[in-house]
PyMOL Python script that loads the backbone (N, CA, C, O; Angstrom):
from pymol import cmd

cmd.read_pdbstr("""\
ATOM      1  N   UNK A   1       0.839  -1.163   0.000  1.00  0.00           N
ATOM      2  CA  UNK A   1       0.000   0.000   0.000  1.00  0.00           C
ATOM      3  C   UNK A   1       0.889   1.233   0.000  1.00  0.00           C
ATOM      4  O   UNK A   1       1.847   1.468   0.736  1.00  0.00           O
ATOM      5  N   UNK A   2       0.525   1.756  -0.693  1.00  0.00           N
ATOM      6  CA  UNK A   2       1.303   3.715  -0.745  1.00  0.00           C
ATOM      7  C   UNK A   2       0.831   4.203   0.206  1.00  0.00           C
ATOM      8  O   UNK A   2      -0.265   3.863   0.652  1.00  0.00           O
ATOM      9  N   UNK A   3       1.441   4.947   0.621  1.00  0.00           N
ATOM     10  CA  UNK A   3       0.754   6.273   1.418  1.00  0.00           C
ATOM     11  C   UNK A   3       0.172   7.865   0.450  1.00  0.00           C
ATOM     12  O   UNK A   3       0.890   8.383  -0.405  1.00  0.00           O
ATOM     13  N   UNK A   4      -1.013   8.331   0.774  1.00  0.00           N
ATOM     14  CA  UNK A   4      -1.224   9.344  -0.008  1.00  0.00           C
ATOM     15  C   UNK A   4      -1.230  10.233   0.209  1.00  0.00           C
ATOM     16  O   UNK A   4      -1.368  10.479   1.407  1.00  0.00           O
ATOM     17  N   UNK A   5      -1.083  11.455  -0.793  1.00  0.00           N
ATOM     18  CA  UNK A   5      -0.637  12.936  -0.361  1.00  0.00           C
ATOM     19  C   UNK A   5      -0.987  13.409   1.253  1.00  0.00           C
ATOM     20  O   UNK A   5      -2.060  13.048   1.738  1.00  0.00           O
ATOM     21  N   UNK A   6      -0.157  14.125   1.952  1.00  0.00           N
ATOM     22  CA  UNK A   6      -0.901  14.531   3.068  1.00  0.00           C
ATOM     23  C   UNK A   6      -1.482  15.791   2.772  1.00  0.00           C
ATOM     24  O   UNK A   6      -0.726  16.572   2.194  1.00  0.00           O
ATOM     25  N   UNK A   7      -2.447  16.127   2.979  1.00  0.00           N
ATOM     26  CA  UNK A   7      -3.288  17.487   2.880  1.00  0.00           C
ATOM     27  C   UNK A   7      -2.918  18.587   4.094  1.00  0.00           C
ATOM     28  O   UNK A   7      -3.231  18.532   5.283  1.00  0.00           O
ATOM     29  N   UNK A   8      -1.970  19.833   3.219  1.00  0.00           N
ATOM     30  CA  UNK A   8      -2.340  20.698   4.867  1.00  0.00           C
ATOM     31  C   UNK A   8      -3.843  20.929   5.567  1.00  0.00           C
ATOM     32  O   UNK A   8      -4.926  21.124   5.014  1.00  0.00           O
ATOM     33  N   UNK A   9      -3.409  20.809   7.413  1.00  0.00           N
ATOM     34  CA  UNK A   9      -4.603  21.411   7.843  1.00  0.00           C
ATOM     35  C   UNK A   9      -4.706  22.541   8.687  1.00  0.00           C
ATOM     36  O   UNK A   9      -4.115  22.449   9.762  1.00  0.00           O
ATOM     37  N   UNK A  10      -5.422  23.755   8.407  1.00  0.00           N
ATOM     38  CA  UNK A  10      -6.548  23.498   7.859  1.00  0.00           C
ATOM     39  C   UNK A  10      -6.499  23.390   5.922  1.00  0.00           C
ATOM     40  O   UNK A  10      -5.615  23.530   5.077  1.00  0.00           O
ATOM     41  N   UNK A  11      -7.718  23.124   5.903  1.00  0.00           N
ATOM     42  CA  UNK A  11      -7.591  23.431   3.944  1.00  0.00           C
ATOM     43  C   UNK A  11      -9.117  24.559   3.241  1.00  0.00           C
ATOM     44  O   UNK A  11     -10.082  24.978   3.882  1.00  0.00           O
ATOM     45  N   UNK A  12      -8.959  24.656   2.522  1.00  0.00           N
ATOM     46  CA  UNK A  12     -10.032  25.829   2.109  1.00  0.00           C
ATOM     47  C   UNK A  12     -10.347  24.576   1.042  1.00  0.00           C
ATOM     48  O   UNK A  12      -9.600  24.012   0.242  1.00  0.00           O
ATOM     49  N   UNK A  13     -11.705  24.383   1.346  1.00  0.00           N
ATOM     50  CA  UNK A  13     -12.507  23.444   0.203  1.00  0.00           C
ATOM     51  C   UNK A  13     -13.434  23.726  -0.201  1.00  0.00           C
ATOM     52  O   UNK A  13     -14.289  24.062   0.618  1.00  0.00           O
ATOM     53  N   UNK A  14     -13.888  23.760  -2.041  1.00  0.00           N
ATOM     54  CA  UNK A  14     -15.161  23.943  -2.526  1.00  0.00           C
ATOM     55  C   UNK A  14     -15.994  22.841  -2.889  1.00  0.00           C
ATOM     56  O   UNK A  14     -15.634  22.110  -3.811  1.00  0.00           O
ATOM     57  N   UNK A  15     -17.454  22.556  -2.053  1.00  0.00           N
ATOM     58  CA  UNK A  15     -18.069  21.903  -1.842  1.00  0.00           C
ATOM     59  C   UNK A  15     -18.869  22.191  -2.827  1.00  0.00           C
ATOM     60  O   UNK A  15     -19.447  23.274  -2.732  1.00  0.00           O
ATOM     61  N   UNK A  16     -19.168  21.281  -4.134  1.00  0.00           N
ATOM     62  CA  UNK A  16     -20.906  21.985  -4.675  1.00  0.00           C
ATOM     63  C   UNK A  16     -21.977  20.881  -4.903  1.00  0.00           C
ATOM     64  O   UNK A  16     -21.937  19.774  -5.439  1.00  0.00           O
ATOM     65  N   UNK A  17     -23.044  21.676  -4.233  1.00  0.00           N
ATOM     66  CA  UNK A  17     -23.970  20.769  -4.683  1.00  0.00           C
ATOM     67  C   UNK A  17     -25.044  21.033  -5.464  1.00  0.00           C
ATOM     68  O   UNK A  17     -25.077  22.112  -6.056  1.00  0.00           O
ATOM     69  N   UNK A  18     -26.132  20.075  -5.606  1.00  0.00           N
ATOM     70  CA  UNK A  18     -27.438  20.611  -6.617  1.00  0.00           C
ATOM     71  C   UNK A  18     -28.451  21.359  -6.007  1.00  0.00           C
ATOM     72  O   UNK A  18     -28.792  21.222  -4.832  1.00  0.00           O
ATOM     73  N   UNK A  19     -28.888  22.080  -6.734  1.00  0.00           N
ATOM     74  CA  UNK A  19     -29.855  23.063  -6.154  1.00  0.00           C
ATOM     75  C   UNK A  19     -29.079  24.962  -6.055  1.00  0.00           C
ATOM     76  O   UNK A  19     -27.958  25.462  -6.145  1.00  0.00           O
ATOM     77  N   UNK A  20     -30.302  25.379  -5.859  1.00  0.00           N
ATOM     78  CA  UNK A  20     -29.469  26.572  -4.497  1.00  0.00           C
ATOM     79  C   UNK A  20     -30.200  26.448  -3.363  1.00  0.00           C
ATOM     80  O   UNK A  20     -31.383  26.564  -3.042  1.00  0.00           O
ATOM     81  N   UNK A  21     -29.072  26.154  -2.796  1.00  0.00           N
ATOM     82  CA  UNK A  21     -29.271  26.126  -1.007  1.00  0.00           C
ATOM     83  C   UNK A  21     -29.637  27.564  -1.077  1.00  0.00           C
ATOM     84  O   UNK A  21     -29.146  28.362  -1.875  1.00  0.00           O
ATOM     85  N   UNK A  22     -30.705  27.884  -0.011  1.00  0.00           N
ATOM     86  CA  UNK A  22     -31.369  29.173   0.305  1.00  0.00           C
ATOM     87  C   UNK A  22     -30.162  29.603   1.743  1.00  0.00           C
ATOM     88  O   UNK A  22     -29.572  28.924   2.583  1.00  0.00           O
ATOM     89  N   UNK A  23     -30.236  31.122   1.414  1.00  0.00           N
ATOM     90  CA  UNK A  23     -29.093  31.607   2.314  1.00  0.00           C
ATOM     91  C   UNK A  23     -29.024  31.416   3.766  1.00  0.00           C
ATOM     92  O   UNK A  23     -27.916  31.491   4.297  1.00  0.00           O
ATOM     93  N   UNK A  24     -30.397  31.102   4.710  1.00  0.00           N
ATOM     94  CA  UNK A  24     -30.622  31.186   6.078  1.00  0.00           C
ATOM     95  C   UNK A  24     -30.054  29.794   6.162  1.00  0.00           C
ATOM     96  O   UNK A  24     -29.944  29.687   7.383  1.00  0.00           O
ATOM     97  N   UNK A  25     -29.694  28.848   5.742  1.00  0.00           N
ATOM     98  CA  UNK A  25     -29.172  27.757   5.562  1.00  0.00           C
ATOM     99  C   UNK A  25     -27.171  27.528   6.114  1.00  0.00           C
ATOM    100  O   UNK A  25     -26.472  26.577   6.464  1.00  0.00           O
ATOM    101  N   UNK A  26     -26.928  29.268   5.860  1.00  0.00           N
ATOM    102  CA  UNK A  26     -25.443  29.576   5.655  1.00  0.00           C
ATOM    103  C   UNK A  26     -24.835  29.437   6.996  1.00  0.00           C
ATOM    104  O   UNK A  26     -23.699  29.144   7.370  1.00  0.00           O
ATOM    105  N   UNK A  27     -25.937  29.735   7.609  1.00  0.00           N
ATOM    106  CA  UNK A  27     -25.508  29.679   9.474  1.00  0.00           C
ATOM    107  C   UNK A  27     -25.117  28.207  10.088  1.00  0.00           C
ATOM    108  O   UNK A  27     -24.270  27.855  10.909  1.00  0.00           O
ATOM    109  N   UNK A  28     -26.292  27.373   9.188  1.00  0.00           N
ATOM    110  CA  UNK A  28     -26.207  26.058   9.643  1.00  0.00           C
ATOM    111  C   UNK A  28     -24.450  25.369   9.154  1.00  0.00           C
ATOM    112  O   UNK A  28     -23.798  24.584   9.842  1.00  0.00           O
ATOM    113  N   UNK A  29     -24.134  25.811   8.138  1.00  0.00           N
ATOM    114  CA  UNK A  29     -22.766  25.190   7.667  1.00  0.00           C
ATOM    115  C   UNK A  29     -21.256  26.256   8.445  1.00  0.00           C
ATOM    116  O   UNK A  29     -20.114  25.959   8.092  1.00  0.00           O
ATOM    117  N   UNK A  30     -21.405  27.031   9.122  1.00  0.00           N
ATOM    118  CA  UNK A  30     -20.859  27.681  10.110  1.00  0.00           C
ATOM    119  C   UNK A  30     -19.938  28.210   9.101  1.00  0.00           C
ATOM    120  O   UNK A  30     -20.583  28.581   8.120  1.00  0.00           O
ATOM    121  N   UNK A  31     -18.633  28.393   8.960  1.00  0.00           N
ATOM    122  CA  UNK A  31     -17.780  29.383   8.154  1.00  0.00           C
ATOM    123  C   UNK A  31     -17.830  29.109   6.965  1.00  0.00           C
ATOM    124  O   UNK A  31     -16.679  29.207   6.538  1.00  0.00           O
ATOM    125  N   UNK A  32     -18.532  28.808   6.142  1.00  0.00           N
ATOM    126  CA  UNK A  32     -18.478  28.215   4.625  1.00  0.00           C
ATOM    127  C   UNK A  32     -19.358  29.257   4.072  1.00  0.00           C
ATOM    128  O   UNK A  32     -20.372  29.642   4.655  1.00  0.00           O
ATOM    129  N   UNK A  33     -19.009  29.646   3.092  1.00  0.00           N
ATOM    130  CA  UNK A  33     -19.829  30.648   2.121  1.00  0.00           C
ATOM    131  C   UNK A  33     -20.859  30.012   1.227  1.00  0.00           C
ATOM    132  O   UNK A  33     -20.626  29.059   0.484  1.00  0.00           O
ATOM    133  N   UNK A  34     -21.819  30.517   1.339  1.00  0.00           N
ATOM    134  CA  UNK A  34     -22.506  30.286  -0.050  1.00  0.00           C
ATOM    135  C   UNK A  34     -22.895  30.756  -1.148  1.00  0.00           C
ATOM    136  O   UNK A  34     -23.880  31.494  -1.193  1.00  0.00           O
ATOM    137  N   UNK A  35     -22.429  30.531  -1.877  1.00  0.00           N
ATOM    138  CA  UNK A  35     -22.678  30.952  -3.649  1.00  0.00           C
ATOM    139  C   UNK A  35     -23.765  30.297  -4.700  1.00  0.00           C
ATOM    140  O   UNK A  35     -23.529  29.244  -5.292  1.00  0.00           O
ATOM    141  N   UNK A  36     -24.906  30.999  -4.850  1.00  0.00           N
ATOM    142  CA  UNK A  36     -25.283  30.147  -6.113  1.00  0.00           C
ATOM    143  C   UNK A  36     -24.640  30.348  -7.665  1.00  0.00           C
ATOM    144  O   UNK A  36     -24.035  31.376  -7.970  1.00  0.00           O
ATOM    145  N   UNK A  37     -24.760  29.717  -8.193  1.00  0.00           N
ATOM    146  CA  UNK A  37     -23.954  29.247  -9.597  1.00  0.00           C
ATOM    147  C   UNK A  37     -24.916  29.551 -10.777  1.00  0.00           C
ATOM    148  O   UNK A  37     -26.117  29.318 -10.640  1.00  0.00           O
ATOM    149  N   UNK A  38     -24.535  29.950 -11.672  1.00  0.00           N
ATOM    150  CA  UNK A  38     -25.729  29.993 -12.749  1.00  0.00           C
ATOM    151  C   UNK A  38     -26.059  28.811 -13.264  1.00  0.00           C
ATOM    152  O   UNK A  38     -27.122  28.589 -13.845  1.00  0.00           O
ATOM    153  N   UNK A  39     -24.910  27.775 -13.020  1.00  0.00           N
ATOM    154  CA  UNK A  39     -25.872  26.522 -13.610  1.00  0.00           C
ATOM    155  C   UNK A  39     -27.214  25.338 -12.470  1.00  0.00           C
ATOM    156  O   UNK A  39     -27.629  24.179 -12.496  1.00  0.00           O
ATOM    157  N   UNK A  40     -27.405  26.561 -11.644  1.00  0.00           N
ATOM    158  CA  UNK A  40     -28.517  26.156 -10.828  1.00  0.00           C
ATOM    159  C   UNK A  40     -28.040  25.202  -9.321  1.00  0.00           C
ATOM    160  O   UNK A  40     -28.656  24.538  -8.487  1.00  0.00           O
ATOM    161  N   UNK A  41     -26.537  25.600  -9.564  1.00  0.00           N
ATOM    162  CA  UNK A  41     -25.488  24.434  -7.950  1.00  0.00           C
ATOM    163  C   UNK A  41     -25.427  25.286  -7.162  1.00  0.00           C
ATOM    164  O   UNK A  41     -25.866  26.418  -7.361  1.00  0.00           O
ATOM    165  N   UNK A  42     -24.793  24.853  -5.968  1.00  0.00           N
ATOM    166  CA  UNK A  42     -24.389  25.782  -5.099  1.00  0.00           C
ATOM    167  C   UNK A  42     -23.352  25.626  -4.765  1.00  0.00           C
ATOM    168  O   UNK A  42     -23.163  24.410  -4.814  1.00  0.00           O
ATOM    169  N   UNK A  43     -22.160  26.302  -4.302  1.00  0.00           N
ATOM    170  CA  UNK A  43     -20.932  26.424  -3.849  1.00  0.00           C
ATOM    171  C   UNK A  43     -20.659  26.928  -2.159  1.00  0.00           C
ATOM    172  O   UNK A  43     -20.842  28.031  -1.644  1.00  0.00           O
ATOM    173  N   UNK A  44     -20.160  25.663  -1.571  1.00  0.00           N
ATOM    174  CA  UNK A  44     -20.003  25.727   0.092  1.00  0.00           C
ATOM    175  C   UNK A  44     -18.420  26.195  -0.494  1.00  0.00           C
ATOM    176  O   UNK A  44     -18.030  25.725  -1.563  1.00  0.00           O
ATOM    177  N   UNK A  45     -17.684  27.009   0.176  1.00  0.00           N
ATOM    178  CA  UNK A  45     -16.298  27.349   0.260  1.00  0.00           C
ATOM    179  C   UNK A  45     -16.018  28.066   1.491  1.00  0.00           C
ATOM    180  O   UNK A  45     -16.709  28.904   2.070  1.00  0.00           O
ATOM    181  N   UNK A  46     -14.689  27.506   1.836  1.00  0.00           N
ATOM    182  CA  UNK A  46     -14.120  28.094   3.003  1.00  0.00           C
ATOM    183  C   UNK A  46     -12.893  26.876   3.749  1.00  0.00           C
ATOM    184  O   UNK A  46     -12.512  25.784   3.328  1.00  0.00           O
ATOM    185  N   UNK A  47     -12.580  27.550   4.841  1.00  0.00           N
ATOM    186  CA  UNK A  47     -11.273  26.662   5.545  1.00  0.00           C
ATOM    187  C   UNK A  47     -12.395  25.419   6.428  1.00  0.00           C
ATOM    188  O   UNK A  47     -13.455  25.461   7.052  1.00  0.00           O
ATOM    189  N   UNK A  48     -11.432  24.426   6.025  1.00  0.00           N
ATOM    190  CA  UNK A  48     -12.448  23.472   7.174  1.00  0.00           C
ATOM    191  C   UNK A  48     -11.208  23.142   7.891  1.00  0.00           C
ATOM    192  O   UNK A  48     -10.141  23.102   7.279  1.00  0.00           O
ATOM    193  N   UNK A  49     -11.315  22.794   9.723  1.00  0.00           N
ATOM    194  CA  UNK A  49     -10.057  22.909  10.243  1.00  0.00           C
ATOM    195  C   UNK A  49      -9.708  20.792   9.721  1.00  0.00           C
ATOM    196  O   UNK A  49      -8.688  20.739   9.035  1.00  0.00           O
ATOM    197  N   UNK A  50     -10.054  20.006   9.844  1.00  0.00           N
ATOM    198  CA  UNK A  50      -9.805  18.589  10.086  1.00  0.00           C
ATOM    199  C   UNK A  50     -11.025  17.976   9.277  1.00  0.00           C
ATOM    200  O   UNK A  50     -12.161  18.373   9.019  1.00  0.00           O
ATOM    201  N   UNK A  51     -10.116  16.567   8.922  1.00  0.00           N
ATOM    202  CA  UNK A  51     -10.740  15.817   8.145  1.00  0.00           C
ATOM    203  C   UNK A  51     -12.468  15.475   8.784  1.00  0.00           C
ATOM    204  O   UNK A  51     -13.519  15.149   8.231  1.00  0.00           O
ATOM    205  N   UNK A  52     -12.114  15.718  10.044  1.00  0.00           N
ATOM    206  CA  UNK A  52     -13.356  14.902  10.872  1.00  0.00           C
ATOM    207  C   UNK A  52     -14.259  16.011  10.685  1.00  0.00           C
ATOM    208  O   UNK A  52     -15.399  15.548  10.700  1.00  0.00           O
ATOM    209  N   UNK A  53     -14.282  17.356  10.503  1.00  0.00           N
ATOM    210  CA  UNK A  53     -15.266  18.697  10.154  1.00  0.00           C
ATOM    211  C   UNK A  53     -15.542  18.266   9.005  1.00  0.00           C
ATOM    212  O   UNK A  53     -16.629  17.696   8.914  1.00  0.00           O
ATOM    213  N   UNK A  54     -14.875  18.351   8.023  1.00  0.00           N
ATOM    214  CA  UNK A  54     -15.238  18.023   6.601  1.00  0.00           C
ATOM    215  C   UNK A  54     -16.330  16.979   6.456  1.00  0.00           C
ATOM    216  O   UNK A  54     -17.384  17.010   5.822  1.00  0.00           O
ATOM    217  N   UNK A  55     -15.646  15.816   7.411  1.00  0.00           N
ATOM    218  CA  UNK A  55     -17.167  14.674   7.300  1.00  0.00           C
ATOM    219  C   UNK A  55     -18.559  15.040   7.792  1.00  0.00           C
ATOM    220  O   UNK A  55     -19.626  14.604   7.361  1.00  0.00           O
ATOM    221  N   UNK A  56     -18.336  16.038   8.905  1.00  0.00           N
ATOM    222  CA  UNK A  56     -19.600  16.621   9.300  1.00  0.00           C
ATOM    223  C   UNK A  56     -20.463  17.740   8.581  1.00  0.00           C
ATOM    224  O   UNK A  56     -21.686  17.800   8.704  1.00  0.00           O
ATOM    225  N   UNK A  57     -19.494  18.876   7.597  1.00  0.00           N
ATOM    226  CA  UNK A  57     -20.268  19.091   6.635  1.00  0.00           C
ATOM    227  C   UNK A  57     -21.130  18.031   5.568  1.00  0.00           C
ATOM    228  O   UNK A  57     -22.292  18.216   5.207  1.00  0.00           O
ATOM    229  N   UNK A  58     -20.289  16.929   5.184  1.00  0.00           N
ATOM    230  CA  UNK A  58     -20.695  16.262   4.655  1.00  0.00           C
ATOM    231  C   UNK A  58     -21.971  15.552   4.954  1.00  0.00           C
ATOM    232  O   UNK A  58     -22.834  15.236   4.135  1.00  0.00           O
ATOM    233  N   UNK A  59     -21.973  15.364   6.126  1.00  0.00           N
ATOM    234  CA  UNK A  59     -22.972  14.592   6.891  1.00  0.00           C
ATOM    235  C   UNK A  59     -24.525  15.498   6.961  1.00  0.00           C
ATOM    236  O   UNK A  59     -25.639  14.998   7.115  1.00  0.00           O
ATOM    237  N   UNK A  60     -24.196  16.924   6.801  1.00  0.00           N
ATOM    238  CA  UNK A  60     -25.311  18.164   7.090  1.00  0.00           C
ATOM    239  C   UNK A  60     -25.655  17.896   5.424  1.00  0.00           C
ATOM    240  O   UNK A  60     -26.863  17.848   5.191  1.00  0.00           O
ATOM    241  N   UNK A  61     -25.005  17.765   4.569  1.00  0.00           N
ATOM    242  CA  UNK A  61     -25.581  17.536   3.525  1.00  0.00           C
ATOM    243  C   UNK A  61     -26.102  16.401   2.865  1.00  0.00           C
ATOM    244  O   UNK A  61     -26.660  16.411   1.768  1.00  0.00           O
ATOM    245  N   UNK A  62     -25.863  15.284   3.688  1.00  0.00           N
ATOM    246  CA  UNK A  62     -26.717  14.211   3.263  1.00  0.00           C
ATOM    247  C   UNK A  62     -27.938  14.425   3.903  1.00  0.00           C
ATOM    248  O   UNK A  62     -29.042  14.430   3.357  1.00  0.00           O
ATOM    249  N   UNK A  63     -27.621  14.653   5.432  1.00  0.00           N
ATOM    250  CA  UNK A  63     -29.109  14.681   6.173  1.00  0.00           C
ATOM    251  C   UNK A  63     -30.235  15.752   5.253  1.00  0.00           C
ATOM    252  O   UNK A  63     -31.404  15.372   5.199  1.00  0.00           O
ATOM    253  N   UNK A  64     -29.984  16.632   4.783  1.00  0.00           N
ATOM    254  CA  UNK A  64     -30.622  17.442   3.953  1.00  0.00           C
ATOM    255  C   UNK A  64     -31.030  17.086   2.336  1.00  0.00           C
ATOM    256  O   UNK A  64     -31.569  17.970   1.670  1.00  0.00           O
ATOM    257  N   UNK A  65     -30.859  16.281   1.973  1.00  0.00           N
ATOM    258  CA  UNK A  65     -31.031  15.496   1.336  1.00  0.00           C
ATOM    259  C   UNK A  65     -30.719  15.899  -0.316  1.00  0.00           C
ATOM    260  O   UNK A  65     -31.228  15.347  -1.291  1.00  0.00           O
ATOM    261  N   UNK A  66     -29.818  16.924  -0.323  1.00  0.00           N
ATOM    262  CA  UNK A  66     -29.070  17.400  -1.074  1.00  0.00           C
ATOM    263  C   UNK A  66     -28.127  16.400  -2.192  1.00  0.00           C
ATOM    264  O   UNK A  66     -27.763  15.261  -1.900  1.00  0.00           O
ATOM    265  N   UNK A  67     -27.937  16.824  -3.017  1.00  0.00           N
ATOM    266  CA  UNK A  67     -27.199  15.848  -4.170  1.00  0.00           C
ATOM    267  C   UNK A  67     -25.542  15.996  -3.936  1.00  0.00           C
ATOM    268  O   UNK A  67     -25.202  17.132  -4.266  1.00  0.00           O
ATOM    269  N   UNK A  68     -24.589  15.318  -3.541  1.00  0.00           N
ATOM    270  CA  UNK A  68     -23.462  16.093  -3.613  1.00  0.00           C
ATOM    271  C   UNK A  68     -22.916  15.989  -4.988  1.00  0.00           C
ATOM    272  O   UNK A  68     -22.982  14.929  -5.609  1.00  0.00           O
ATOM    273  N   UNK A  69     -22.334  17.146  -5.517  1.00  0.00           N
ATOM    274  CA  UNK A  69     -21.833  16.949  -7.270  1.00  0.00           C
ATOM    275  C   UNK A  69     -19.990  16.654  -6.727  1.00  0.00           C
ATOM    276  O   UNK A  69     -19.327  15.635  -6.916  1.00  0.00           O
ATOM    277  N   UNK A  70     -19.551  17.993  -6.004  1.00  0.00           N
ATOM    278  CA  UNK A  70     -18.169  17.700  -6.109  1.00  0.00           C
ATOM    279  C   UNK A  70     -17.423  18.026  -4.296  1.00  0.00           C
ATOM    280  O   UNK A  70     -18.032  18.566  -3.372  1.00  0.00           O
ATOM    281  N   UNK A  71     -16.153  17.555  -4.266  1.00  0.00           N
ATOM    282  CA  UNK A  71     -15.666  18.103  -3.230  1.00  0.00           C
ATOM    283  C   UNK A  71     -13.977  18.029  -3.464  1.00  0.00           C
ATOM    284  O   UNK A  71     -13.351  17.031  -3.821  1.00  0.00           O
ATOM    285  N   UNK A  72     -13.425  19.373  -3.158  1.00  0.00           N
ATOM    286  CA  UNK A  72     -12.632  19.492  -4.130  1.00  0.00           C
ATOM    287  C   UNK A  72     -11.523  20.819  -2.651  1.00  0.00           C
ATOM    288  O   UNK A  72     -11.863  21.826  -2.029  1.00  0.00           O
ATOM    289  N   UNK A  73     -10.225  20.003  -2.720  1.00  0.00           N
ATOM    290  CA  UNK A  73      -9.294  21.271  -1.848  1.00  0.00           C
ATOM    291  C   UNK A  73      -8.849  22.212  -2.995  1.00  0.00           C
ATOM    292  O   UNK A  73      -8.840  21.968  -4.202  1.00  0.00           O
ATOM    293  N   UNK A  74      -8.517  23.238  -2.408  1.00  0.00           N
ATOM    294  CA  UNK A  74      -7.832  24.150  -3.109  1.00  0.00           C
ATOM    295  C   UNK A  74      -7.052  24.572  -2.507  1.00  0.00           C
ATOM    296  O   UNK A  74      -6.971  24.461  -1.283  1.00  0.00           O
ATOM    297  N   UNK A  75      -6.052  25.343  -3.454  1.00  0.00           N
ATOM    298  CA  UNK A  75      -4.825  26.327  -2.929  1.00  0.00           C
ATOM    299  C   UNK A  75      -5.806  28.048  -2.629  1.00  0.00           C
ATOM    300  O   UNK A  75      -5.201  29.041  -2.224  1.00  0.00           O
TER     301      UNK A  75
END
""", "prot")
cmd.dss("prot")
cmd.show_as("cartoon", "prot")
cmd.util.cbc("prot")
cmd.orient("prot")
C-alpha cells in the first residue's frame, strides 16, 4: 500500500452541490460561504479545520437530502 498525499490542515474546500441552497441555511454550515452558480449548484467554500469537520459538513448535507456533485481542496 502507498501512502497518499498529506493534505495541509486546515484546507479551504469547494463543496458543490445541486440546487441553491437558500441563504438562512449559511448559518447552519458555520464558516463556509454560499454561492449560487448559474448553472442552478451551489458552492459551500471556506477553511475546514480537520478531516473529521469536513465529514460533518458532509454529513449536514446528506441529512438534507441534497445531491453532492463535487468536493474538491484548493490552494
Amino acid at each position: 500500500m502507498t501512502a497518499s498525499p498529506k493534505q495541509e490542515v486546515p484546507a479551504r474546500y469547494e463543496i458543490r452541490i445541486g440546487g441553491h441552497l437558500e441563504k438562512h441555511w449559511s448559518a447552519w454550515f458555520g464558516d463556509l460561504t454560499l454561492t449560487h452558480e448559474g448553472d442552478g449548484t451551489t458552492t459551500l467554500c471556506g477553511f475546514v479545520p480537520d478531516q473529521a469537520a469536513l465529514y460533518g459538513v458532509l454529513t449536514k448535507v446528506r441529512d438534507l437530502g441534497i445531491v453532492l456533485i463535487s468536493v474538491e481542496a484548493v490552494d
